[in-house]
Backbone of each chain as ProteinMPNN parsed JSONL, in Angstrom:
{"seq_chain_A": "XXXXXXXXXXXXXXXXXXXXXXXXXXXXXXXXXXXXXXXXXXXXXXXXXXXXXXXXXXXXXXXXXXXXXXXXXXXXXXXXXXXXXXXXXXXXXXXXXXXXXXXXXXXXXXXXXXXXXXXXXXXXXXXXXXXXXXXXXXXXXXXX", "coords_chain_A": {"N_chain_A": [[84.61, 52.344, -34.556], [83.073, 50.991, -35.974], [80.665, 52.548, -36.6], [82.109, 54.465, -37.876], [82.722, 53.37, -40.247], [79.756, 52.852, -40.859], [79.191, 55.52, -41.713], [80.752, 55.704, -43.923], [79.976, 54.292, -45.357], [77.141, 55.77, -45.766], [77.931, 58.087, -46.93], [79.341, 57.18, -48.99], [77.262, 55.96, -50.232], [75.45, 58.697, -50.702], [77.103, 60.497, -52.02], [77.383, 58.006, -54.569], [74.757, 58.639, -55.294], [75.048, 61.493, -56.37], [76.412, 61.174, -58.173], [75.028, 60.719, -60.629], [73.066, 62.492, -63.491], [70.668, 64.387, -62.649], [66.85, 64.552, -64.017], [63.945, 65.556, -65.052], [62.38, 63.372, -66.081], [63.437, 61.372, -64.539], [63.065, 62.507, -62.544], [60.416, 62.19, -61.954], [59.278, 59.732, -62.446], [60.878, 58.314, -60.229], [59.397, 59.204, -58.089], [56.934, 58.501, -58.778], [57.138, 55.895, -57.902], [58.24, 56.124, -55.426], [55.86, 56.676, -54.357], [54.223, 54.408, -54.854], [55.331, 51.912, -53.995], [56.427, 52.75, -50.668], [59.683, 54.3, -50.179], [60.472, 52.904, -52.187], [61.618, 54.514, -54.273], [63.607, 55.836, -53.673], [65.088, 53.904, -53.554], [65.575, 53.19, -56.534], [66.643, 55.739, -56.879], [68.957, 55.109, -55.76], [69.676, 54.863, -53.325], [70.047, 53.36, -50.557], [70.015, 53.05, -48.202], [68.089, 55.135, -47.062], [65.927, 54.022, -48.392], [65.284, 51.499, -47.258], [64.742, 52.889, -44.803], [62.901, 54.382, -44.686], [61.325, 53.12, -46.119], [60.723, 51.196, -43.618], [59.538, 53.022, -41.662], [57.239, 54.393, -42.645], [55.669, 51.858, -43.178], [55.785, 51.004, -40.638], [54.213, 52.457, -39.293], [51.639, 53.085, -40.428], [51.087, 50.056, -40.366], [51.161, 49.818, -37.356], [48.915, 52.155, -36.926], [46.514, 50.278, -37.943], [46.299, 48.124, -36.605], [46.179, 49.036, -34.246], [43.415, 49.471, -34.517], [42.41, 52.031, -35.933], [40.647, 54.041, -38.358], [40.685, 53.874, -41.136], [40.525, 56.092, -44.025], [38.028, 56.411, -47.25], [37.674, 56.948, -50.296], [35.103, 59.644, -51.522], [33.595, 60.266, -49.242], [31.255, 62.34, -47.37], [32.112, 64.405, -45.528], [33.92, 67.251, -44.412], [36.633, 66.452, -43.153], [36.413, 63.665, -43.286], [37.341, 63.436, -45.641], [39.964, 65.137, -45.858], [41.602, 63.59, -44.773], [41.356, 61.207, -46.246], [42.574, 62.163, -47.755], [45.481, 62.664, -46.584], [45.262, 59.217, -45.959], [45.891, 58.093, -48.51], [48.212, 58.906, -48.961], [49.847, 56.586, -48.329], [50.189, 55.098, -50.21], [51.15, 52.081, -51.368], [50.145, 50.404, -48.996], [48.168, 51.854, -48.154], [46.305, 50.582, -50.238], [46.944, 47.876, -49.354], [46.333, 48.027, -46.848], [42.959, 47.753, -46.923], [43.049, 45.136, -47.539], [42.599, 44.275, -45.028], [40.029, 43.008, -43.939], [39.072, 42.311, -41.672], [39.742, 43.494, -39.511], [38.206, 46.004, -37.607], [37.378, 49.354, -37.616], [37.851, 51.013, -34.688], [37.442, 53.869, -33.308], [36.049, 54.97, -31.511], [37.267, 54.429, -28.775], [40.11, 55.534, -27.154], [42.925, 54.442, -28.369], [42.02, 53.323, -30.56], [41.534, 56.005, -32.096], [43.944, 57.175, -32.025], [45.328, 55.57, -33.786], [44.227, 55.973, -35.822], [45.367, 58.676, -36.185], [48.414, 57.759, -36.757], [48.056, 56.351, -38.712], [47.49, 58.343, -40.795], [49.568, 60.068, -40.412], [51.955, 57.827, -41.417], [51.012, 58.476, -44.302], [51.532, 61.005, -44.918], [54.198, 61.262, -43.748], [55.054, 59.536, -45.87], [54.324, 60.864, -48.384], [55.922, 63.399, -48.182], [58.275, 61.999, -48.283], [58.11, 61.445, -51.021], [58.278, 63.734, -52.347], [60.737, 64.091, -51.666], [62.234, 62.032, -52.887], [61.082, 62.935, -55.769], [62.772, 65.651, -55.889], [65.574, 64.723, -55.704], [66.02, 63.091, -57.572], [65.164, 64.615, -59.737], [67.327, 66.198, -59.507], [67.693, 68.757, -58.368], [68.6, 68.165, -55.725], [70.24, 67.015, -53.462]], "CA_chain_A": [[85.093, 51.705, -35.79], [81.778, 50.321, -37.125], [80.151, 53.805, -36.857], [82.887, 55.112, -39.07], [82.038, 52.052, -41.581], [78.531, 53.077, -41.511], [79.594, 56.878, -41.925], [81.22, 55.764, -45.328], [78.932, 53.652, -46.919], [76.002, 57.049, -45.888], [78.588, 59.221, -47.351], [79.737, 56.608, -50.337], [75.64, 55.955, -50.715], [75.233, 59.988, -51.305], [77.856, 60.553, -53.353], [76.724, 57.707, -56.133], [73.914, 59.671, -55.844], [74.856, 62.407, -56.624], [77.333, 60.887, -59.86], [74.211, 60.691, -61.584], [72.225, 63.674, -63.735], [69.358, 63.899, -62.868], [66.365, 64.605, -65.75], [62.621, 65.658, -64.776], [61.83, 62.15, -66.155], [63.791, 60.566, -63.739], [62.637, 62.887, -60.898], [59.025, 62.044, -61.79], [59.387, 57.995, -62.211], [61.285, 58.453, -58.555], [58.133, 59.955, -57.333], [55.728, 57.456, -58.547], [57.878, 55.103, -57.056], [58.125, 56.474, -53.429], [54.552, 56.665, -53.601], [53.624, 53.486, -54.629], [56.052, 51.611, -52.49], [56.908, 53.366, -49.997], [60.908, 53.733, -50.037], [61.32, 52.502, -54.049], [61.611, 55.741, -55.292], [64.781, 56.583, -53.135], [65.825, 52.753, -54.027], [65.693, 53.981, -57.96], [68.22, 56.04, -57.036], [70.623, 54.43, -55.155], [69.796, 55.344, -51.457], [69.754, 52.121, -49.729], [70.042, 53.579, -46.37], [66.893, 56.076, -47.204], [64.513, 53.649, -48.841], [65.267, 50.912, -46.081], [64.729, 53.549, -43.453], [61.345, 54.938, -45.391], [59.74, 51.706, -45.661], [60.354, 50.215, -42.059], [59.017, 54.223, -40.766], [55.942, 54.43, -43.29], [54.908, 50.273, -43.141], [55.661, 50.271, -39.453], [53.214, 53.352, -38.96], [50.864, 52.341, -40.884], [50.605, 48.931, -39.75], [50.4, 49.571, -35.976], [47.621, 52.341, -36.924], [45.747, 49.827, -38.328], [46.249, 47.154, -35.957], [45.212, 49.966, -33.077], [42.015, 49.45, -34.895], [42.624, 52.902, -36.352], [39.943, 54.039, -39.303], [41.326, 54.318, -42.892], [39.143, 56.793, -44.876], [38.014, 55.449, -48.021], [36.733, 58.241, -50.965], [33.988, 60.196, -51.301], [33.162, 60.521, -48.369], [30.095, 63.705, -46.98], [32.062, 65.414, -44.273], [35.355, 67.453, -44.831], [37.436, 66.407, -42.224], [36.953, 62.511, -43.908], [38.203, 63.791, -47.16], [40.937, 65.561, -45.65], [41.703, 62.092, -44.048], [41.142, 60.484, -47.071], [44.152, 62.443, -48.816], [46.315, 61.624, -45.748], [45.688, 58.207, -46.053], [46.252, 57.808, -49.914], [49.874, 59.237, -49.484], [50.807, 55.76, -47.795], [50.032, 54.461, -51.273], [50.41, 50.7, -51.556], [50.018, 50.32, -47.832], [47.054, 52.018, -47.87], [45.544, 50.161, -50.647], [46.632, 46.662, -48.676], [45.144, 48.161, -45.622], [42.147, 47.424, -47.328], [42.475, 43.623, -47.284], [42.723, 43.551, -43.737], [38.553, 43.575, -43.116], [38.836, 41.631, -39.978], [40.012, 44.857, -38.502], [37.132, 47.173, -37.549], [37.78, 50.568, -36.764], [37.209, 51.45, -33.244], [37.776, 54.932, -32.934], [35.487, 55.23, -29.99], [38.347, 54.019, -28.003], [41.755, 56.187, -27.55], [43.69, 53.883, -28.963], [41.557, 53.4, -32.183], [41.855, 57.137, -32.935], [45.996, 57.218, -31.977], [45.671, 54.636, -34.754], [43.537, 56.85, -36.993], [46.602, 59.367, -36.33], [49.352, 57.156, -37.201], [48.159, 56.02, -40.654], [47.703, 59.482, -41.666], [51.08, 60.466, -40.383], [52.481, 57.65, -42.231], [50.334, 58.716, -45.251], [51.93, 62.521, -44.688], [55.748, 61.115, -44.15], [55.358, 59.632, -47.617], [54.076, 62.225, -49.291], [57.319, 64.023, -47.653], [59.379, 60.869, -48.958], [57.827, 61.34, -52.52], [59.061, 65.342, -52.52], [62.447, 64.629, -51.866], [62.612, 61.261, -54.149], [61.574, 63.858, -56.878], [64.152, 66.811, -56.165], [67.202, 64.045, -55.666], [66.008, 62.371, -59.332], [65.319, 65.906, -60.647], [68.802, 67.04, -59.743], [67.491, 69.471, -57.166], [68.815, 68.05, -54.439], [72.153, 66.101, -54.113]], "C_chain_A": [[83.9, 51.349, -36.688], [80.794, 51.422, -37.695], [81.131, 54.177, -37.632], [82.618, 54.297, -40.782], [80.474, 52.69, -42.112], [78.508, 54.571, -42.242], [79.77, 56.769, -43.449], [80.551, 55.411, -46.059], [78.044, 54.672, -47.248], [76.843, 57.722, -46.983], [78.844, 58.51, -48.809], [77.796, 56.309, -51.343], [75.135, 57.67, -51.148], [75.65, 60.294, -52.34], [77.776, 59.637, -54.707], [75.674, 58.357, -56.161], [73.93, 61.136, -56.666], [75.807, 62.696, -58.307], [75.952, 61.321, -60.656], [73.166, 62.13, -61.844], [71.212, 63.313, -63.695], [68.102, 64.999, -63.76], [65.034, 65.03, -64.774], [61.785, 64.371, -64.858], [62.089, 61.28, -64.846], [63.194, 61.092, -62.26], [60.988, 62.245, -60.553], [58.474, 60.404, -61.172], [60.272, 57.695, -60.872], [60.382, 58.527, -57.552], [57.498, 58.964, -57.392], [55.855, 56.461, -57.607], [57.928, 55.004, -55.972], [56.578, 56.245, -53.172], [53.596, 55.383, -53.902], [54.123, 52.256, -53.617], [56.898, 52.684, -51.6], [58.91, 52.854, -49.505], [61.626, 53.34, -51.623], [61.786, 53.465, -54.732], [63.397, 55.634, -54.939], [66.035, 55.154, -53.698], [66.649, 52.707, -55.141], [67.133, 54.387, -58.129], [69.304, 55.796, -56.087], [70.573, 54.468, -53.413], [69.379, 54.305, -50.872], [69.148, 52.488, -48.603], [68.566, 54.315, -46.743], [65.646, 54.94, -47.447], [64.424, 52.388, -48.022], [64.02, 51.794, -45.113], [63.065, 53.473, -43.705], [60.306, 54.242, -45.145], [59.71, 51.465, -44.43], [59.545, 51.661, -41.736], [57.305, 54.508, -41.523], [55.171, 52.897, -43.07], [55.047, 50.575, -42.067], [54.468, 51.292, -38.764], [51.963, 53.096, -39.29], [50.123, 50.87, -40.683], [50.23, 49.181, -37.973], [49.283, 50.647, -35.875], [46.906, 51.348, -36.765], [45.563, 48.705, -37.52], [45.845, 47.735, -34.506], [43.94, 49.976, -33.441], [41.699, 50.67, -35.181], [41.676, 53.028, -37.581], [41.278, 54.878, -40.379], [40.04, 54.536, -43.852], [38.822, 55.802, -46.511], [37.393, 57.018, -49.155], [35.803, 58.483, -50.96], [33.237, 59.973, -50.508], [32.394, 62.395, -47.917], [31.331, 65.04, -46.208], [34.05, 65.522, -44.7], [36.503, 66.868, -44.713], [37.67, 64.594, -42.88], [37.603, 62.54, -44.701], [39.389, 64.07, -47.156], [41.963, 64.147, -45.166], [42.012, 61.451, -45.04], [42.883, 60.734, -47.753], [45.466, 62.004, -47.849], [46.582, 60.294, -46.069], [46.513, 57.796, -47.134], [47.809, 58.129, -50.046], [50.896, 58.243, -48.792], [50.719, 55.221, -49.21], [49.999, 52.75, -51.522], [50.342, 50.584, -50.212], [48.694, 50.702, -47.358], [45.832, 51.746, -49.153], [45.728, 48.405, -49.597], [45.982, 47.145, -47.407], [43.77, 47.553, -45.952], [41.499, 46.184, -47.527], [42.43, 43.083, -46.234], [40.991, 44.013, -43.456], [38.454, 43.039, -42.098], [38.579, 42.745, -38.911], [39.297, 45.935, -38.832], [37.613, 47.902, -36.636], [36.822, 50.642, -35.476], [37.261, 52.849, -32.834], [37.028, 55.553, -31.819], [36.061, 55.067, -28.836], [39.502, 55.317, -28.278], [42.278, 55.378, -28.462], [43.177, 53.552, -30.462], [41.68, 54.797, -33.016], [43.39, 57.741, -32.971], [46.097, 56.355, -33.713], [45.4, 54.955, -36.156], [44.958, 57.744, -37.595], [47.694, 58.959, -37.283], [49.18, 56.921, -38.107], [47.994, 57.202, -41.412], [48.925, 59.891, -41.707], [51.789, 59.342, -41.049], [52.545, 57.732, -44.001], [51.193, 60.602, -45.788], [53.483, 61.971, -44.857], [55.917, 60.479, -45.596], [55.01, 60.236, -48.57], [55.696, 63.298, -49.171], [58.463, 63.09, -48.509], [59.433, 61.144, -50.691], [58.851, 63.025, -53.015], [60.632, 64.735, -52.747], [63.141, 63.475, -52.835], [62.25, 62.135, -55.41], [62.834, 64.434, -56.947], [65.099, 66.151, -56.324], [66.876, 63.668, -57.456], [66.062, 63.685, -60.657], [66.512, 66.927, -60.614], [68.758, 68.364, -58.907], [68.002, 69.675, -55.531], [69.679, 67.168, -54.115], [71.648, 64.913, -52.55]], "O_chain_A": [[83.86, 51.436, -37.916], [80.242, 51.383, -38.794], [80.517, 54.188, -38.699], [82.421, 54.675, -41.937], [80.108, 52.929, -43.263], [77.845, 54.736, -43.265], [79.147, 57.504, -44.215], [80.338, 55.847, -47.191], [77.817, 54.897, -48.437], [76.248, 57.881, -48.049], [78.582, 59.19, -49.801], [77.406, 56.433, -52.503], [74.324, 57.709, -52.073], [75.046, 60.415, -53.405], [78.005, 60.157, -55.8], [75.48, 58.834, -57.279], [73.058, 61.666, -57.355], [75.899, 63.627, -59.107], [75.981, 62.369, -61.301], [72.613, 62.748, -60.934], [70.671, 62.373, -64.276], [68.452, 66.13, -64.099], [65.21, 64.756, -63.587], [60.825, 64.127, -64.126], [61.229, 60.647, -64.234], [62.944, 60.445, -61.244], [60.487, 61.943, -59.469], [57.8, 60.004, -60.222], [60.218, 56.508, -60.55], [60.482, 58.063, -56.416], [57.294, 58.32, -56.363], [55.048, 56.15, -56.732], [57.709, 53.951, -55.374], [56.094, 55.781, -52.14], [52.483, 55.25, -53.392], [53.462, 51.777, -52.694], [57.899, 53.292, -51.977], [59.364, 51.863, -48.932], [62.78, 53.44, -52.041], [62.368, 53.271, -55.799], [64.256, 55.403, -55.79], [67.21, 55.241, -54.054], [67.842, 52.404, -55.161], [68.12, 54.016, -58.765], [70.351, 56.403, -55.863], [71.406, 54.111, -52.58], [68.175, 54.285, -50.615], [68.015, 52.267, -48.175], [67.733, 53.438, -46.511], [64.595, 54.976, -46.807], [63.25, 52.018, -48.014], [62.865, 51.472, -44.834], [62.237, 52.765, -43.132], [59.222, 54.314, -44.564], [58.582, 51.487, -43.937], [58.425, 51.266, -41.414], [56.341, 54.798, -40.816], [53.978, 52.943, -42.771], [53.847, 50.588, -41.795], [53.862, 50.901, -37.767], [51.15, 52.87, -38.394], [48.923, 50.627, -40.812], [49.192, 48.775, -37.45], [48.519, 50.451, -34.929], [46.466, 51.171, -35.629], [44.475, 48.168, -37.731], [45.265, 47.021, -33.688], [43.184, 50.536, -32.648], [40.553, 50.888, -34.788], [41.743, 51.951, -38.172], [42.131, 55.765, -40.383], [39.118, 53.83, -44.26], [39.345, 54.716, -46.762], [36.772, 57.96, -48.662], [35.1, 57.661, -50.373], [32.146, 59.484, -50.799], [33.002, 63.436, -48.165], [31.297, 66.256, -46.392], [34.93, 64.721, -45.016], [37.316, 66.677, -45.617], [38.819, 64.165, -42.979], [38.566, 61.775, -44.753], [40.136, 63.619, -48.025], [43.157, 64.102, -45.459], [43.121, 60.929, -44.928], [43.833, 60.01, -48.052], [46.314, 61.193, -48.222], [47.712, 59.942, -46.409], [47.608, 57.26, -46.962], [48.523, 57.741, -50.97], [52.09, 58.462, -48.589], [51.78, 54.602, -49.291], [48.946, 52.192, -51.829], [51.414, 51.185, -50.278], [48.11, 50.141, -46.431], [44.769, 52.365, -49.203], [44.704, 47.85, -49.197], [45.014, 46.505, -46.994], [43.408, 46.727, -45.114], [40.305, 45.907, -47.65], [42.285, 41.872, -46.065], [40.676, 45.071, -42.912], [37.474, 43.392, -41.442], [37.776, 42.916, -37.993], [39.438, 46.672, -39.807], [38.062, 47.671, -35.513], [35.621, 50.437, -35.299], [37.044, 52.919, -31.624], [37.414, 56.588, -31.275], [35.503, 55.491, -27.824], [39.682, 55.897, -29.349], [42.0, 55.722, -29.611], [43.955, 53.544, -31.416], [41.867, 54.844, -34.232], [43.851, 58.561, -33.764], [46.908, 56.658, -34.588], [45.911, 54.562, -37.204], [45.487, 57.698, -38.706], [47.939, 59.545, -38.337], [50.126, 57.17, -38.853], [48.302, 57.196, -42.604], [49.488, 60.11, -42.78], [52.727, 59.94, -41.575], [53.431, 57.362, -44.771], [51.252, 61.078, -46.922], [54.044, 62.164, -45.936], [56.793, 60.859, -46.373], [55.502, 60.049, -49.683], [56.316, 63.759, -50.129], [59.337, 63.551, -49.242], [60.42, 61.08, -51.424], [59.79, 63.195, -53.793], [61.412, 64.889, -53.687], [64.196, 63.664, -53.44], [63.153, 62.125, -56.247], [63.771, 64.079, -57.662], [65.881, 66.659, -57.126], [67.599, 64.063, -58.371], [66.581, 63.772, -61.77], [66.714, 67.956, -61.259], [69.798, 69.012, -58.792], [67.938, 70.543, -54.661], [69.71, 66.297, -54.984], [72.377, 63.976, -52.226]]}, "seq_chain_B": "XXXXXXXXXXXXXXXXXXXXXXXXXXXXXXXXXXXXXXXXXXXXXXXXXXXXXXXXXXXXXXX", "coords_chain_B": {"N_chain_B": [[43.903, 40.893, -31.445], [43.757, 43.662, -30.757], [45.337, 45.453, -30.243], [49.204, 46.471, -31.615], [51.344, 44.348, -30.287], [53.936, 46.001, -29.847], [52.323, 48.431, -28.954], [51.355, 48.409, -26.138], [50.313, 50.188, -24.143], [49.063, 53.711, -23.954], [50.917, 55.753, -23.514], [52.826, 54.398, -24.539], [52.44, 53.821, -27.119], [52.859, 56.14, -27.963], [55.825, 56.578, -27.844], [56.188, 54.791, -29.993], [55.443, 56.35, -32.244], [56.589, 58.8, -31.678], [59.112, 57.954, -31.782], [59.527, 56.903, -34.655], [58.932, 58.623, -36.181], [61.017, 60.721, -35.505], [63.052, 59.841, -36.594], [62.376, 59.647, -39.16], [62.298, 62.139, -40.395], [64.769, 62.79, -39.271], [66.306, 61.991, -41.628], [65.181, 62.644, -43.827], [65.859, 65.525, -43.118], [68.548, 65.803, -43.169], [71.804, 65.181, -43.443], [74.531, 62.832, -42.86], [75.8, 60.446, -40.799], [76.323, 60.879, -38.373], [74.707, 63.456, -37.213], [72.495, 63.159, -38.237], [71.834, 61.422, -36.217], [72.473, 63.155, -34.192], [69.717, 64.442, -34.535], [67.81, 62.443, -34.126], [67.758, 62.251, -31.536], [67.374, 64.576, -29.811], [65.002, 65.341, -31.539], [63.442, 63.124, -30.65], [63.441, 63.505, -27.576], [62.456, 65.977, -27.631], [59.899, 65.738, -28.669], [58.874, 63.815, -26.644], [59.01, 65.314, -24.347], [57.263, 67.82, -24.879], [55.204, 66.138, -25.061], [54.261, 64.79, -22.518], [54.708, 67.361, -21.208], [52.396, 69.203, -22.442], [50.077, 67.287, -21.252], [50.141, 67.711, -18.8], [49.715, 70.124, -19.017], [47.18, 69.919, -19.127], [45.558, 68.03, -17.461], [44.015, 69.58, -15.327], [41.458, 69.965, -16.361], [40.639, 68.037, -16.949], [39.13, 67.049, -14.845]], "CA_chain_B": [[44.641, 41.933, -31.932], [43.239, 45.106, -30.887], [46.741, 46.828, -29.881], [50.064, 45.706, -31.579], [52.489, 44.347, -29.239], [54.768, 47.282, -29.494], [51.994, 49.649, -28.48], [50.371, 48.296, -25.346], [49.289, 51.205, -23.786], [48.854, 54.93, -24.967], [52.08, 55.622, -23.432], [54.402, 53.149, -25.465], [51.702, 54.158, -28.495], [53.276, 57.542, -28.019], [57.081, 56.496, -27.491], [56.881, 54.398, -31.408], [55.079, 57.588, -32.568], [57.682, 60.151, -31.333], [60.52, 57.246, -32.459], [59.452, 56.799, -36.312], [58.725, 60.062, -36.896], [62.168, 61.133, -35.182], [64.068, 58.553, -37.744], [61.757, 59.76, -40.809], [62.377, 63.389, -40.267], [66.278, 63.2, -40.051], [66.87, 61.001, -42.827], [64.718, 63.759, -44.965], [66.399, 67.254, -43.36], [70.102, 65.629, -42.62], [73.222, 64.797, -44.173], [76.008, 62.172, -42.74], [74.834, 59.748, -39.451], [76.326, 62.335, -36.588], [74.052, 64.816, -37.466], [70.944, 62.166, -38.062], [71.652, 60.448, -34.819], [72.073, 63.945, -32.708], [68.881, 64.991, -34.443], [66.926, 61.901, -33.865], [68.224, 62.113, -30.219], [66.801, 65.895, -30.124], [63.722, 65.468, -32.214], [62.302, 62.513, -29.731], [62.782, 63.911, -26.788], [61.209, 66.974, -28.087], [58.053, 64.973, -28.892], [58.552, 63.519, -25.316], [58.546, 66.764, -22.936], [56.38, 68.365, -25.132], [53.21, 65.449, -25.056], [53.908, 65.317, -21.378], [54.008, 68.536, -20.382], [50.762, 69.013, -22.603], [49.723, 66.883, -20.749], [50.551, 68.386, -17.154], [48.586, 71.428, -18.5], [45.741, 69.787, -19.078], [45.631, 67.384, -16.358], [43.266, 69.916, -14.603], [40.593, 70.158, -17.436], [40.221, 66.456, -17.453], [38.307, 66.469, -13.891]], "C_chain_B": [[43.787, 43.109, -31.934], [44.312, 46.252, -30.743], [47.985, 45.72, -30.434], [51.017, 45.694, -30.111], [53.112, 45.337, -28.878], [53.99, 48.289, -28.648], [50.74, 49.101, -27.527], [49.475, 49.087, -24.398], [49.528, 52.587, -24.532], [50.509, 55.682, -24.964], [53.053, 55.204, -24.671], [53.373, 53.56, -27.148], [52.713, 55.565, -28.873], [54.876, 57.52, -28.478], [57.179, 56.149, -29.55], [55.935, 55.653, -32.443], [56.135, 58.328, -32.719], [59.025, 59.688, -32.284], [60.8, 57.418, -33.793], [59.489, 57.902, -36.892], [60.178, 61.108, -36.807], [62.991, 60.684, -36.646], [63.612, 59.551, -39.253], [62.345, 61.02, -41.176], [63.846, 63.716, -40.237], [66.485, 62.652, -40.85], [66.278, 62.205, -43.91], [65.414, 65.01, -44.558], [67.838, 67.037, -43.091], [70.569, 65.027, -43.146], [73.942, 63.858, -43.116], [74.911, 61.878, -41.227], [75.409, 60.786, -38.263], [75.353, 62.811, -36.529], [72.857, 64.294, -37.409], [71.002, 61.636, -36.981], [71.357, 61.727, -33.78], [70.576, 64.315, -33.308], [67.507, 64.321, -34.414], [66.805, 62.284, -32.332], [67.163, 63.443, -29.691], [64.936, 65.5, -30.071], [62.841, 64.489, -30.898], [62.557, 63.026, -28.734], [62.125, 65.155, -26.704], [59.493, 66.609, -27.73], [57.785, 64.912, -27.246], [57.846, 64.081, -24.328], [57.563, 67.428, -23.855], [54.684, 67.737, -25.012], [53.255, 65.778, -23.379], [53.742, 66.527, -20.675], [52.662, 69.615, -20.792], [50.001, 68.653, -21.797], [49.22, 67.259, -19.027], [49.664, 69.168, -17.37], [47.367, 71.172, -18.487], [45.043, 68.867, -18.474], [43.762, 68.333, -15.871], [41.927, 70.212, -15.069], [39.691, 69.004, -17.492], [39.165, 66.004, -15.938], [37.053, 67.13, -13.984]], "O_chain_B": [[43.184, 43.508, -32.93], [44.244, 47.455, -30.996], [48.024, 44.549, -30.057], [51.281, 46.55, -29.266], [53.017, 45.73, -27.715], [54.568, 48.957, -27.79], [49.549, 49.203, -27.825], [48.346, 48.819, -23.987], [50.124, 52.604, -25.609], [51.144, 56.048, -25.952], [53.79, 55.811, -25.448], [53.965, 53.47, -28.223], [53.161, 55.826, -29.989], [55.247, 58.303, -29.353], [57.853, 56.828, -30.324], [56.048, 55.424, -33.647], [56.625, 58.527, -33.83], [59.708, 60.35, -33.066], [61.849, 57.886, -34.235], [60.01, 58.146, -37.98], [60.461, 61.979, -37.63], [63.385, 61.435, -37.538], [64.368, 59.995, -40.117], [62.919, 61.065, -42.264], [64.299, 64.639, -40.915], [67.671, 62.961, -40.963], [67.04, 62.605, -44.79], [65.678, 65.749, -45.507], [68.466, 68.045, -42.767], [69.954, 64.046, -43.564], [73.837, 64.503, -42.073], [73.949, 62.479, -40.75], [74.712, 61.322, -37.401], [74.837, 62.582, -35.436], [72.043, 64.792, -36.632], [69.89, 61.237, -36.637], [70.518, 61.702, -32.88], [69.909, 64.6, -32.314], [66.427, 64.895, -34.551], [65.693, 62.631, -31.933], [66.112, 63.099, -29.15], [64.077, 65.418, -29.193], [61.862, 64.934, -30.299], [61.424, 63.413, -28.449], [61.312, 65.406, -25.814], [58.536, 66.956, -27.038], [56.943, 65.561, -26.626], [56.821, 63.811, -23.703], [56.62, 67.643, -23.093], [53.587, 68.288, -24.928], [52.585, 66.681, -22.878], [52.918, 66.764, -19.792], [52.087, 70.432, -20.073], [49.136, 69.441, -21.414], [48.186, 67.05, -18.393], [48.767, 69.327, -16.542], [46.498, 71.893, -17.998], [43.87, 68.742, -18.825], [42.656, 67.826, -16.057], [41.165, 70.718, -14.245], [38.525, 68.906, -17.874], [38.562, 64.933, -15.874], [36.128, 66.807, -13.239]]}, "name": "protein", "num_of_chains": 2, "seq": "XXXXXXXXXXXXXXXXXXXXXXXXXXXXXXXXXXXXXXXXXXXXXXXXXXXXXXXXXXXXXXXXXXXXXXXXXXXXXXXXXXXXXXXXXXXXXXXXXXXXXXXXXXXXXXXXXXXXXXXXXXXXXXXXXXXXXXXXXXXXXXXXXXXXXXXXXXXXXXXXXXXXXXXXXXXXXXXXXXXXXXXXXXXXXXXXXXXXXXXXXXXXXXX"}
């Protein structure tokens, strides 16, 4: 019974989505959105359930990187593989600018668990970059 | 605070790894909760048997 409840609201939460035309403007200002909070974009347009989900899966990645004592690249950095890192991180967007006020927490990556942690903030840096794509196509009418 | 709670060893690091990424991944390629629930269900233990039995193969590498 309650799974059928939640069934409707997913299904009643798509479908206002999909009332609305969507514009290149709107797909774009969707985008910025996902990528500066992670989850606002999808909010924008109407997807509760999505931009819930987004944030707890991007903040909760992101935070236990960083609390694994996980390194968060920082720009211009010498060596490829930081850079490459670097763009990872940047696609948690505000998450991985507040990372930044946590200096207490020094990377350990000499440890397992400091470079699992390295992992995880890129992969939540990568699922919102993923989040940002599809908050475009839904705003740009691409994608219902 | 060197490890959050949730992820006290590499193990359980692995499990909210496999979990979030399960969740993130149907909500972006799936329609209607059946279909997101069988393909979280799916997707993690994917992750699962696949780290461990990584793991298994390379067990013998590691001595």
């Amino acid at each position: 019974m309650k799974g059928a409840v939640v069934s409707e609201s997913l299904r009643a939460e798509e479908s206002e989505g999909d009332q609305a035309t969507g514009t290149l403007a709107r797909g774009v200002s969707a985008a910025i959105g996902a990528w500066v909070v992670p989850g606002f974009g999808h909010l924008m347009l109407r997807r509760w359930t999505s931009a819930a989900v987004y944030f707890v899966c991007v903040g909760g990645l992101a935070f236990t990187g960083l609390f694994m004592r996980g390194a968060v690249f920082g720009p211009g950095a010498p060596d490829m593989f930081d850079r490459l890192g670097f763009f990872a991180d940047i696609g948690a967007g505000g998450f991985y600018f507040l990372a930044q006020l946590f200096h207490g927490i020094v990377p350990d990556i000499a440890h397992a668990s400091g470079d699992y942690g390295t992992r995880m903030f890129a992969t939540a840096g990568i699922l919102n970059l993923l989040t940002v794509l599809e908050a475009f196509e839904i705003g740009s009418g691409r994608r219902t | 605070m060197t490890v959050l709670a949730v992820a006290r060893n590499h193990f359980q690091a692995m499990l909210v790894f496999a979990f979030v990424v399960s969740v993130a991944f149907a909500f972006l390629t799936k329609r209607g909760l059946s279909e997101r629930a069988r393909y979280v269900l799916w997707a993690f233990l994917a992750f699962l048997l696949v780290a461990i039995g990584l793991g298994w193969v390379m067990y013998p590498f590691s001595r």
